[in-house]
N, C-alpha and C positions, 0 to 999 in steps of 0.2 A: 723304623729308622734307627740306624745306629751312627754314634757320634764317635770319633777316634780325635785325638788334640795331642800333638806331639810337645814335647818340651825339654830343653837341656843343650840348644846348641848357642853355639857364642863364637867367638874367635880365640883360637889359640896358635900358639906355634909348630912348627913340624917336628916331628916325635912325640909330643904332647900326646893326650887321651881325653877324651871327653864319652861323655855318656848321654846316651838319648833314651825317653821313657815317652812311651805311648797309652794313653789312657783310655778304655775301651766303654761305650756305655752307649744302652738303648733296653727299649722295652721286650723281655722273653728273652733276652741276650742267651747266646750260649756260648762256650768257647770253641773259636774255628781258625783254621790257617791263618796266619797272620805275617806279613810281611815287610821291610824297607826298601822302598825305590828312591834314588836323588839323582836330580835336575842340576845339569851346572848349566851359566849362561852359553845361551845357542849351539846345545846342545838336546836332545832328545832324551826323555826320562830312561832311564837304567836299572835295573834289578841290581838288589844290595844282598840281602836276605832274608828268608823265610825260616818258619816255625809252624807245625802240626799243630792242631788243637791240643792234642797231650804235651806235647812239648820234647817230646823224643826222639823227634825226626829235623833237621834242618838242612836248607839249601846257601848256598852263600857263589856269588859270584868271583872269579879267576883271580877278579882286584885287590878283592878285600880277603879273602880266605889267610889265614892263619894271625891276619891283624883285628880281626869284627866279630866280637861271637855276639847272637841273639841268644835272648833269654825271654820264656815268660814267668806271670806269676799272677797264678790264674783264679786262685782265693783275691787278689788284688785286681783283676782283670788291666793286666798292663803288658804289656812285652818292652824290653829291653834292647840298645846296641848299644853294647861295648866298642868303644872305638880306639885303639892303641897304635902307636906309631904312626901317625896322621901323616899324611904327605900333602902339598897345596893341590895334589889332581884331588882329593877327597873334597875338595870344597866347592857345594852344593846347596841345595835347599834339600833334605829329606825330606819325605813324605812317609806316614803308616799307613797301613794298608789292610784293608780286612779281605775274607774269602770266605762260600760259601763251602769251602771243604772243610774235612777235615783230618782223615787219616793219608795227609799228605802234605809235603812244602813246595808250592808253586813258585814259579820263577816267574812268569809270563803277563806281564801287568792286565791282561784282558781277563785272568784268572780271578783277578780282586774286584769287589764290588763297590768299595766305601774307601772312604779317603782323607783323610784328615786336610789340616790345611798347608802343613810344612812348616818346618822349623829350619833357620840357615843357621850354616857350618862352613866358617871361613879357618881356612892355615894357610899360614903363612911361615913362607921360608925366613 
């Protein structure tokens, strides 16, 4: 079993940044792909961004690309989003997301096995 628990979101304003940390832990853990998906209301879950087990490779969606960088840090077993320049479409429940890869960054939520429970992220104009 492994456990993922996201934390760091809140409400902020539009242009604001806010940062989300995801905490990774289970028994024989190893480090594998690992990824952000968020849920706005009645709406269907969306790919944010991914991150390799190394941490050298990332995928990031059309939305967030040049405002969201992931990060991990893997002596810490946690990955990172950066979130900068926040607009109110960014407001969501995130979720982290684990995968059975690892010399790759999936996009595709059917790619992740493990789920955290989500942290909201509200902006406001």
């Amino acid at each position: 079993q492994v456990q993922l628990v996201e934390s760091g979101g809140g409400l902020v304003q539009a242009g604001e940044s806010l940062r989300l940390s995801c905490a990774a832990s289970g028994r024989i853990f190893i480090n594998t792909a690992m990824g952000w998906f968020r849920q706005a209301p009645g709406k269907e879950r969306e790919f944010v961004a991914s991150i390799d087990g190394n941490g050298g490779l990332t995928s990031y969606a059309d939305s967030v690309k040049g405002r969201f960088a992931i990060s991990r840090d893997n002596a810490q077993s946690t990955i990172d989003l950066q979130m900068s320049s926040l607009k109110p479409e960014d407001t969501a429940v995130y979720y982290c997301a684990a995968s059975i890869n690892y010399a790759a960054a999936p996009v595709m939520g059917e790619e992740f096995l493990y789920w955290g429970q989500g942290t909201q992220v509200t902006v406001s104009s």
